[in-house]
ROVO-958443 format. One record per atom (N, C-alpha, C, O, CB): x, y, z; residue in three letters. Coordinates in steps of 0.2 Angstrom, whole numbers, plus 2048, in hexadecimal, padded with zeros to 3 digits. Glycine has a CB too. Example, Ala and Ser with C-alpha at 12.3 -4.5 7.8 and 13.67 -1.06 7.14 Angstrom:
// residues 2
8427E4827ALA/83E7EA827ALA/8427F0827ALA/8477EF82AALA/8397EA82DALA/8407F5823SER/8447FB824SER/840800827SER/843806828SER/8467FD81DSER/
END
This chain:
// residues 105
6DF9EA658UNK/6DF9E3655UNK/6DD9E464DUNK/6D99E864BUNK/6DA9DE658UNK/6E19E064AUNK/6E09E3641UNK/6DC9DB63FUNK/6DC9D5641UNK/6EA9E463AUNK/6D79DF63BUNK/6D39D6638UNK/6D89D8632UNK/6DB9DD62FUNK/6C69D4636UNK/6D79D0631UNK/6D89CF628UNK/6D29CD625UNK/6CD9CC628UNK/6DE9C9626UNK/6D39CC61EUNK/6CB9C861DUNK/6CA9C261CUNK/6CE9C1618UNK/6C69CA619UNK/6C79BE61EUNK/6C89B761CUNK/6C99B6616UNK/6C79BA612UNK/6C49B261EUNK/6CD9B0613UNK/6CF9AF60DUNK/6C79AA60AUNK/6C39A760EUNK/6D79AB60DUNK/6C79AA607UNK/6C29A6602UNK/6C399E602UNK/6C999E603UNK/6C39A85FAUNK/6C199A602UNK/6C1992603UNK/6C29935FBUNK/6BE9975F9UNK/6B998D608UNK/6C79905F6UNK/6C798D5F0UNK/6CA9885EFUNK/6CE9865F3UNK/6C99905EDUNK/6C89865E9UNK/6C897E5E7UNK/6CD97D5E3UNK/6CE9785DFUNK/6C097A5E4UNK/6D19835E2UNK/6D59825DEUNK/6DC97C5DDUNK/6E097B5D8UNK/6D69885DEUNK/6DD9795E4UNK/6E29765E5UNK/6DE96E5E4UNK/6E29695E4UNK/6E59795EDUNK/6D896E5E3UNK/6D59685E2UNK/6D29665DAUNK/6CF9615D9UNK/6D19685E7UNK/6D496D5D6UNK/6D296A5D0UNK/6D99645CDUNK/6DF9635CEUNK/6D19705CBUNK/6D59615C8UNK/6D995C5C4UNK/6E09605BFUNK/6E39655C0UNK/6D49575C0UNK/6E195C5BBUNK/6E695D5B6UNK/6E59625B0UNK/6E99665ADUNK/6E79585B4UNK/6DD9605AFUNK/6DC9665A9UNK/6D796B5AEUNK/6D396F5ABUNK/6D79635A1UNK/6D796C5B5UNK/6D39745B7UNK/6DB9785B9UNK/6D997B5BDUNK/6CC9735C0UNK/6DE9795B8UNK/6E597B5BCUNK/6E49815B5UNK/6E09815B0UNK/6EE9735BCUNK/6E89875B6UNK/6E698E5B2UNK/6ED98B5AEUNK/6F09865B0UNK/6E59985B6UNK/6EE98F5A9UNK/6F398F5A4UNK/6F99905A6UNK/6FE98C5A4UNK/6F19935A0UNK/6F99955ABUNK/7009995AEUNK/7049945B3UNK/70A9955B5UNK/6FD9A15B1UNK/6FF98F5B5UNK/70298B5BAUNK/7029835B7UNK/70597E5BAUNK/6FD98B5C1UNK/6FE9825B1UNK/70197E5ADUNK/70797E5A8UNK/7099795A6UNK/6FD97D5AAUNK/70A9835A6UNK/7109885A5UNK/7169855A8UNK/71B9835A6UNK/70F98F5A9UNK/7159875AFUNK/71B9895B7UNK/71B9815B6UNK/71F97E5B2UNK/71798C5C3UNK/71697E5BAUNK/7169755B9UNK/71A9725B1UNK/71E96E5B2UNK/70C9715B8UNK/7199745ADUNK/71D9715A7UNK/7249715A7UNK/72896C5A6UNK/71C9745A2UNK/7269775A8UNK/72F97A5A8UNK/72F9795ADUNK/73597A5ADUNK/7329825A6UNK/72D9765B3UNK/72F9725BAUNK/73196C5B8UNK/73796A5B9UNK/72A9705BEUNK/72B9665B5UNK/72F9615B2UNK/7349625AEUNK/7399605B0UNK/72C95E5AFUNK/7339645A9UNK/7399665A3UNK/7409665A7UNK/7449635A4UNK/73896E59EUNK/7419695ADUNK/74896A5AFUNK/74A9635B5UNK/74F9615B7UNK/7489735B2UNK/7439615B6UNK/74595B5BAUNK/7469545B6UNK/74894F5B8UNK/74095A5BEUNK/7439565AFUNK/74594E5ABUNK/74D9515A8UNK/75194C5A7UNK/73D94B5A3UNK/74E9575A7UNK/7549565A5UNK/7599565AAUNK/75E9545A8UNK/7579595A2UNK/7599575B0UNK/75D9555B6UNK/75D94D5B7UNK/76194A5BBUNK/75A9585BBUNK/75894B5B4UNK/7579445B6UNK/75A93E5B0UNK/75D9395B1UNK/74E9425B7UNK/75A9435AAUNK/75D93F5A4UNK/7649415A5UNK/76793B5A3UNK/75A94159DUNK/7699465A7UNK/76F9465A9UNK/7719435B1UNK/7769435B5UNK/77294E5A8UNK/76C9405B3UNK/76D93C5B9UNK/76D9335B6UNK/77192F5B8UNK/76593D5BFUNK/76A9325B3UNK/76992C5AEUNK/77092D5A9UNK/7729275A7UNK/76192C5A9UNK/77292F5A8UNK/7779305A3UNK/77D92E5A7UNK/7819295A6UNK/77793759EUNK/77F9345ADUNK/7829305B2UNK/7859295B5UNK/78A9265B4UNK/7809305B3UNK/77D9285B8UNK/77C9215BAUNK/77F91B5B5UNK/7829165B7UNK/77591F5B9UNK/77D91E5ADUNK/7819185A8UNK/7879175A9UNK/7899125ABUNK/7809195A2UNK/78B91D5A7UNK/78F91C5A6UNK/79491C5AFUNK/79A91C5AFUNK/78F9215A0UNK/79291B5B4UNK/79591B5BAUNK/7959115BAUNK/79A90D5BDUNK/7909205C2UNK/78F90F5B7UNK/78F9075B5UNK/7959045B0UNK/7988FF5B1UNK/7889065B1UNK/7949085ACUNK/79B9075A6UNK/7A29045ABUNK/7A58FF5ACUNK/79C9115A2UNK/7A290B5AEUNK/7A790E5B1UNK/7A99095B7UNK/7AF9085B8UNK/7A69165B4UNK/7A69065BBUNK/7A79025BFUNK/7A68FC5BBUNK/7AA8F75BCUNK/7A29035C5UNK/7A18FA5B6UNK/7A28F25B3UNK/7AB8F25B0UNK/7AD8EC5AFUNK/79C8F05AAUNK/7AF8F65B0UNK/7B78F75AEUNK/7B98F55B2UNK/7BE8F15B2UNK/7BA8FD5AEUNK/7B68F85B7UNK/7BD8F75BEUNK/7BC8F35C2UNK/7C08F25C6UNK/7BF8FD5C4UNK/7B68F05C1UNK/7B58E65C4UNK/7B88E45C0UNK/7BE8E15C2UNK/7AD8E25C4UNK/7B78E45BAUNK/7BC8E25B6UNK/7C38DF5B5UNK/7C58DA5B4UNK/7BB8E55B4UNK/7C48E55B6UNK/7CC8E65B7UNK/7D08E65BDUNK/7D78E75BCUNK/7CD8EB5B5UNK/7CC8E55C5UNK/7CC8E35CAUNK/7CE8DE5CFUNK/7D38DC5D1UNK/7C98E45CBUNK/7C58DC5CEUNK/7C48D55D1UNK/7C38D05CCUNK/7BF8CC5CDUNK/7BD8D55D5UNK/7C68D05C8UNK/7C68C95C4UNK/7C48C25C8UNK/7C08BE5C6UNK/7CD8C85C1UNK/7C68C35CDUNK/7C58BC5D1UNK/7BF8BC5D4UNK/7BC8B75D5UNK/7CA8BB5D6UNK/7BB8C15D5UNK/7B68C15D7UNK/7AD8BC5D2UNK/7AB8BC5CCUNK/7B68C85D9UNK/7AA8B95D9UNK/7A48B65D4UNK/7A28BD5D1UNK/7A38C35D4UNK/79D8AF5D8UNK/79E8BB5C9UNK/79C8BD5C4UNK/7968C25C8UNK/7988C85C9UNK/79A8B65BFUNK/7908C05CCUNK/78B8C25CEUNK/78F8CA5D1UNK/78D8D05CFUNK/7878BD5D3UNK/7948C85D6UNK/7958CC5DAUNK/7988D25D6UNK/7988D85D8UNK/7978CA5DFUNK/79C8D05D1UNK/7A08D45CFUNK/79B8DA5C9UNK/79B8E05C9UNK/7A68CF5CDUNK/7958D55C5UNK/7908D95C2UNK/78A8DE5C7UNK/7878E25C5UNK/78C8D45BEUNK/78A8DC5CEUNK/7848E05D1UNK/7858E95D4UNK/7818EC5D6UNK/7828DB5D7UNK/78B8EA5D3UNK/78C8F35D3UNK/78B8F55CDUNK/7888FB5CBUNK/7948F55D4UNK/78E8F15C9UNK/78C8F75C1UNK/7868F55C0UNK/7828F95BDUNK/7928F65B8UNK/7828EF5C1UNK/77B8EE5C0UNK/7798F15C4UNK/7738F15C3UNK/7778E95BFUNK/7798F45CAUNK/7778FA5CFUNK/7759005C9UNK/7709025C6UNK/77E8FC5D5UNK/77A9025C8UNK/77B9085C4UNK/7779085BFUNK/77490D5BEUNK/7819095C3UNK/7779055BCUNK/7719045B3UNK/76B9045B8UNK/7689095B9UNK/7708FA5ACUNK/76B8FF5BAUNK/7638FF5BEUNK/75F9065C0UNK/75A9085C0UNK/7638FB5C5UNK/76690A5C4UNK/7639115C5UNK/7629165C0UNK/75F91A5C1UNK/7669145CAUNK/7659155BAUNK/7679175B4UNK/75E9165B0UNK/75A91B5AEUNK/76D9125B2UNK/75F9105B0UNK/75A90E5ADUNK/7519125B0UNK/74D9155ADUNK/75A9055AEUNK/7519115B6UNK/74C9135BCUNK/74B91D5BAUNK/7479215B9UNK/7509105C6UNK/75191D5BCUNK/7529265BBUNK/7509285B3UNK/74B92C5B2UNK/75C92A5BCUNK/7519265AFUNK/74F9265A8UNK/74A9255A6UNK/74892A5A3UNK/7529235A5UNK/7449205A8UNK/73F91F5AAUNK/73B9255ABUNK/7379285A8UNK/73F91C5ADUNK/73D9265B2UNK/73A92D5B4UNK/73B9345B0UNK/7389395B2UNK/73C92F5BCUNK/7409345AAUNK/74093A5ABUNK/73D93A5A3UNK/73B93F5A1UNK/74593E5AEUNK/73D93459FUNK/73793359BUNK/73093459CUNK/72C936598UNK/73692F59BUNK/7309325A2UNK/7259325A4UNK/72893C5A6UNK/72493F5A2UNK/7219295B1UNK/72A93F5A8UNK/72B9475ACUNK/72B94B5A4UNK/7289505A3UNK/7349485B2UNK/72F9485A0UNK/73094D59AUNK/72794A596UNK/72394F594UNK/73A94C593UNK/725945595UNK/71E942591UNK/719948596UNK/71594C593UNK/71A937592UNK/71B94859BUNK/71494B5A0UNK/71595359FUNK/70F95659FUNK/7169485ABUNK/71B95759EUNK/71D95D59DUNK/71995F596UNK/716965595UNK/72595D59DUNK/71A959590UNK/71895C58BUNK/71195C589UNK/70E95E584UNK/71B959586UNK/70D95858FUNK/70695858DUNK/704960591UNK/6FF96458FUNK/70194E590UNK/708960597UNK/70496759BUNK/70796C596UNK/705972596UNK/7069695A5UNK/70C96B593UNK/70F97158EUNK/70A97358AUNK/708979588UNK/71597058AUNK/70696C588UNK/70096A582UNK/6FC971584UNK/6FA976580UNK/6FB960582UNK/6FB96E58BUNK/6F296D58BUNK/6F297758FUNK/6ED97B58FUNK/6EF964594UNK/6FA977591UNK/6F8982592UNK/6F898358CUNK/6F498858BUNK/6FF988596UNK/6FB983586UNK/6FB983580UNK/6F298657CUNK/6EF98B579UNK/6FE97A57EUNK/6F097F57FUNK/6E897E57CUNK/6E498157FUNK/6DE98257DUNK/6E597857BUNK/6E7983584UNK/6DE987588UNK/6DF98F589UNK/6DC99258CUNK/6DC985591UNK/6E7991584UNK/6E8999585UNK/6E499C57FUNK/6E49A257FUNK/6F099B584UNK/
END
C-alpha cells in the first residue's frame, strides 16, 4: 500500500480579488479579454441580424400589425444591446486585473 501525503488545507481559493498572486491575475485577465471580444462580435451580430430581419418584415409582411412585425428585430437589438453590455463590464473588469497584476509585480 503506497501513502501519499496529505495535501495542506489552503485558503487560497477563498481569498478575494486583490489576494489572488499575479500570475493568476494575468490568466484571469486574457480570459476576459478573449470573452468580451467574443461577446462584442456576438453583439455586432445580433445588430446587424436586427437590421437584417427589420428588411425582410419589411419587405414581407407589410400587412402585418406593426408590434408584431417590430418584435424579431427588437429581439435581436435587445440581445445585442444585453451581450454588449456584458462584454463592456468583461473588458472594464480585465483592465482593472490587468491594472492590479501590473501593480503588485
Amino acid at each position: 500500500m503506497f501513502f501519499t501525503p496529505k495535501r495542506r488545507p489552503s485558503a487560497h481559493r477563498l481569498l478575494g480579488h486583490r489576494g489572488r498572486e499575479t500570475r493568476a491575475r494575468r490568466e484571469h485577465a486574457t480570459a476576459l479579454w478573449v470573452t468580451g471580444g467574443i461577446q462584442i462580435a456576438l453583439a455586432v451580430a445580433l445588430f446587424v441580424a436586427g437590421f437584417v430581419a427589420y428588411q425582410a418584415v419589411q419587405t414581407h409582411a407589410r400587412e402585418v400589425e406593426a408590434t408584431v412585425r417590430l418584435a424579431l428585430p427588437g429581439l435581436f437589438v435587445l440581445g445585442g444591446v444585453v451581450t454588449a453590455r456584458s462584454a463592456l463590464r468583461n473588458l472594464r473588469l480585465a483592465r482593472s486585473e490587468r491594472a492590479d497584476a501590473t501593480k503588485s509585480e
